[in-house]
MDAnalysis code that builds the backbone (N, CA, C; Angstrom):
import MDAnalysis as mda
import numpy as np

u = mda.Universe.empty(222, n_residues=74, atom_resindex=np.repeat(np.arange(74), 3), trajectory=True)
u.add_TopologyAttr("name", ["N", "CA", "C"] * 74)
u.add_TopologyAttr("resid", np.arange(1, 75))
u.add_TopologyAttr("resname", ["UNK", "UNK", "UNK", "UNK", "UNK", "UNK", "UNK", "UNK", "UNK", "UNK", "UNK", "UNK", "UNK", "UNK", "UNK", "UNK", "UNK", "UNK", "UNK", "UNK", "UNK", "UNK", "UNK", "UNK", "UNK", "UNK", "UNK", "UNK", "UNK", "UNK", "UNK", "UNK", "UNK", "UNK", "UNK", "UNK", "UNK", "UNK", "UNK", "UNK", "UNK", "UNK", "UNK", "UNK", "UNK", "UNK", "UNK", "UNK", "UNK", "UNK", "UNK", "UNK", "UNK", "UNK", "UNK", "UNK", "UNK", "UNK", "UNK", "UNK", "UNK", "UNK", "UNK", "UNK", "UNK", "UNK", "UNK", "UNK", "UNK", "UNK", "UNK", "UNK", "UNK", "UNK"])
u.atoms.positions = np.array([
    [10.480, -40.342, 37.394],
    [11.318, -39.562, 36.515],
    [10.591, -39.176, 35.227],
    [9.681, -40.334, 34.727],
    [9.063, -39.629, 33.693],
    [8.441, -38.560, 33.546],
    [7.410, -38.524, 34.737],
    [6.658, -36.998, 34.830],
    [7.392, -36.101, 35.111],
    [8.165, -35.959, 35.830],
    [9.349, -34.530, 35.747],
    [10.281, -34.538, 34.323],
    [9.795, -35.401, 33.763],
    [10.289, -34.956, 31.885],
    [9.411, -33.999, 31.170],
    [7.837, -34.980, 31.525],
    [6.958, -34.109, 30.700],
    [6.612, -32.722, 31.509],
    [6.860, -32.768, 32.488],
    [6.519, -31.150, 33.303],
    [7.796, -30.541, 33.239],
    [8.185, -31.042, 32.534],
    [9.923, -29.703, 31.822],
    [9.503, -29.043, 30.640],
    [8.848, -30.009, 29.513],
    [8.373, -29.355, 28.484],
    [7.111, -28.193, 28.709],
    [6.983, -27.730, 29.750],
    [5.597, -27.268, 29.684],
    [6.100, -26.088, 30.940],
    [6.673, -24.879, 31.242],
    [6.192, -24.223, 31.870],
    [5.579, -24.341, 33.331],
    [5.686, -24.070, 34.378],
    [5.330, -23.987, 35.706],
    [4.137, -23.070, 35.417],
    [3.015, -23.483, 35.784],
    [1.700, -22.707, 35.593],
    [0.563, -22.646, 34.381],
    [1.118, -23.464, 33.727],
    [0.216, -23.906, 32.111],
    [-0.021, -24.863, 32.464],
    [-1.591, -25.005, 32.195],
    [-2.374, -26.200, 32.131],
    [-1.744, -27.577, 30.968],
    [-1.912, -28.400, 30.783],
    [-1.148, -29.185, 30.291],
    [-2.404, -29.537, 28.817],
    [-3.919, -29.349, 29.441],
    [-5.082, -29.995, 28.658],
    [-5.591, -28.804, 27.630],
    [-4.961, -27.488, 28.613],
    [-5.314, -25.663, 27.728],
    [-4.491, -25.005, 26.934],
    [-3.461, -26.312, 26.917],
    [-2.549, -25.860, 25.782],
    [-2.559, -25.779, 24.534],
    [-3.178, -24.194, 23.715],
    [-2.843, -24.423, 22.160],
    [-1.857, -24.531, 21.594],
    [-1.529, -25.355, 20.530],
    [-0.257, -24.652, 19.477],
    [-0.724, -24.186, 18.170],
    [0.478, -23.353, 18.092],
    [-0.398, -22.255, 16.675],
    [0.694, -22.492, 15.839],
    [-0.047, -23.429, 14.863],
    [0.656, -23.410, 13.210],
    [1.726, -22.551, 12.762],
    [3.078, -22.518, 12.257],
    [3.976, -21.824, 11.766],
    [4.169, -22.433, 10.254],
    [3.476, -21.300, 9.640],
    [3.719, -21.806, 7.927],
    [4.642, -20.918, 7.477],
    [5.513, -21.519, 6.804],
    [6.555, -21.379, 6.382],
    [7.000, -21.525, 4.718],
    [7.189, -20.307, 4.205],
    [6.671, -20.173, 2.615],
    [8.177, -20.156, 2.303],
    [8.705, -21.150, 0.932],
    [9.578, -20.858, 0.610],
    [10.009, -19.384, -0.104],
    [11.457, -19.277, 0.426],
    [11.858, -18.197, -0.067],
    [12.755, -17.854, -1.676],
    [12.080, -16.497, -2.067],
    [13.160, -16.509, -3.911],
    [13.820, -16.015, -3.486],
    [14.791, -16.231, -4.564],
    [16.000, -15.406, -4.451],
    [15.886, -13.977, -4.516],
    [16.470, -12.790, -4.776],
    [15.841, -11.275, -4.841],
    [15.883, -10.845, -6.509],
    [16.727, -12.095, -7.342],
    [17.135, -11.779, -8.679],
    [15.725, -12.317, -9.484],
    [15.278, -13.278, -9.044],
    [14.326, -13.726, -9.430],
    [13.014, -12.569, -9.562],
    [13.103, -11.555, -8.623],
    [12.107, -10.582, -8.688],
    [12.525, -9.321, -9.117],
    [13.622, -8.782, -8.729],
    [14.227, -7.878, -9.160],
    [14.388, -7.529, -10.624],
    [14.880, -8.689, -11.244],
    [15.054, -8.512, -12.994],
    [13.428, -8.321, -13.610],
    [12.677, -8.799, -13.197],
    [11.376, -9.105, -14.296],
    [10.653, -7.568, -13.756],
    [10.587, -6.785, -12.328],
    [10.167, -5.671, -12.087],
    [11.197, -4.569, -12.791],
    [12.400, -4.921, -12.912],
    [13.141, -3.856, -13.885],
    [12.848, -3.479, -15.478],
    [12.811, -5.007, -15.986],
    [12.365, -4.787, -16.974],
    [11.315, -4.364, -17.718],
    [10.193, -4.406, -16.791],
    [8.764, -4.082, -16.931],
    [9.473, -2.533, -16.793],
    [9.390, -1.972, -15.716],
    [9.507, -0.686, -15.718],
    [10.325, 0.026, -16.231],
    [11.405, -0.820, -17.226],
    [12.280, -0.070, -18.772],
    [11.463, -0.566, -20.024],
    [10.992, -1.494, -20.152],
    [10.948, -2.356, -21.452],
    [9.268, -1.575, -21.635],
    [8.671, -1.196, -20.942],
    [7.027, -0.929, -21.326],
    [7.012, 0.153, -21.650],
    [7.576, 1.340, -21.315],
    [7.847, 2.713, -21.878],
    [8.361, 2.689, -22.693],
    [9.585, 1.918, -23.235],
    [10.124, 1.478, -24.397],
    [9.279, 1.276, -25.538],
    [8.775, 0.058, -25.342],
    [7.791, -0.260, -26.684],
    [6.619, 0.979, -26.433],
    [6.499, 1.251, -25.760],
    [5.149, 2.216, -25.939],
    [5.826, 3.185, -26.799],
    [6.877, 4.238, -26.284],
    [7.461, 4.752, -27.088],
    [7.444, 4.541, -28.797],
    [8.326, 3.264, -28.745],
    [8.236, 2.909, -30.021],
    [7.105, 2.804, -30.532],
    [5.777, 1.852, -30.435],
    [4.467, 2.166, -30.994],
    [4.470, 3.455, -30.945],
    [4.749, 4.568, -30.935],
    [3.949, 5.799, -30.753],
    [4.767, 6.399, -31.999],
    [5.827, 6.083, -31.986],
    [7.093, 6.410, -33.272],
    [6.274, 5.925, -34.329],
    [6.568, 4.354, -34.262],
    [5.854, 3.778, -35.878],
    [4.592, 4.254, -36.258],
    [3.435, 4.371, -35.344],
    [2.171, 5.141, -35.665],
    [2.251, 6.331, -36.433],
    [2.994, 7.475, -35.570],
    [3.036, 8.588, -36.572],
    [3.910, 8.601, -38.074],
    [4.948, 7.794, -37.932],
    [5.419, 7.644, -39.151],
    [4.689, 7.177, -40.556],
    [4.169, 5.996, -39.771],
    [3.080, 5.965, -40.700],
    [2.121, 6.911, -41.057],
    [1.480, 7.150, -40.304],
    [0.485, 8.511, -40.073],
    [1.186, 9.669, -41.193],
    [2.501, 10.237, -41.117],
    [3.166, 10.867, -41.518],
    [3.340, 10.340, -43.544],
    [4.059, 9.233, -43.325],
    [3.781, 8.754, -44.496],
    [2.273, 8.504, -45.415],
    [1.704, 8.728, -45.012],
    [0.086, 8.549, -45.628],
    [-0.355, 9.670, -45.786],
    [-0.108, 10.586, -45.381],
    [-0.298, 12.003, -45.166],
    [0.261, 12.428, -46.772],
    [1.615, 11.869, -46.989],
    [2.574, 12.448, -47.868],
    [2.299, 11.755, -49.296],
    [1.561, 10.527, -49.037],
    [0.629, 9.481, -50.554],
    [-0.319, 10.239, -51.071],
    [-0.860, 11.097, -49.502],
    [-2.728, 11.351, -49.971],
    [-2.121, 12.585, -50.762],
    [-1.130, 13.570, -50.646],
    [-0.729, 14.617, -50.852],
    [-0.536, 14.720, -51.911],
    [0.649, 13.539, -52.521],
    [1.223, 13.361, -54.011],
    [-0.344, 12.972, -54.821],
    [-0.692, 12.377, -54.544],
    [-2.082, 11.490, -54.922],
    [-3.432, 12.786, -55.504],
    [-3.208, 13.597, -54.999],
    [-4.360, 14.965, -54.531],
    [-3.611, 16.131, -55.687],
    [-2.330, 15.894, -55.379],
    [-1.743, 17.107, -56.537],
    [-1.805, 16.566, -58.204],
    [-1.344, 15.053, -57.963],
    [-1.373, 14.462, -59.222],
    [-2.205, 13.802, -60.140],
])
């Protein structure tokens, strides 16, 4: 009875000694919020501040413009 146990696990016609088994790795899974929020925000929040740097630059820019001006007349 034993050997008709182990020749159940195995297929009619597979060698018993040519048998590979192939590794199943198994990666835990995230949640979709976990990825979803931080790719949203990148792709609102970086045009954002760029934006903004690009505001404060010229303002400044703008304001210095308007020192050298008073500065030059006076």
């Amino acid at each position: 009875m034993s050997t008709s146990q182990s020749d159940s696990e195995f297929p009619a016609g597979i060698d018993h000694q040519n048998k590979k088994f192939t590794t199943i790795i198994i990666y835990p899974t995230v949640t979709p919020e976990k990825i979803i929020i931080p790719m949203v925000s990148c792709i609102l929040g970086f045009p954002l501040l760029a934006l903004m740097v690009i505001c404060c630059l010229r303002r400044r820019a703008k304001l210095a413009r308007d020192r050298d001006r008073r500065r030059n007349l006076g």
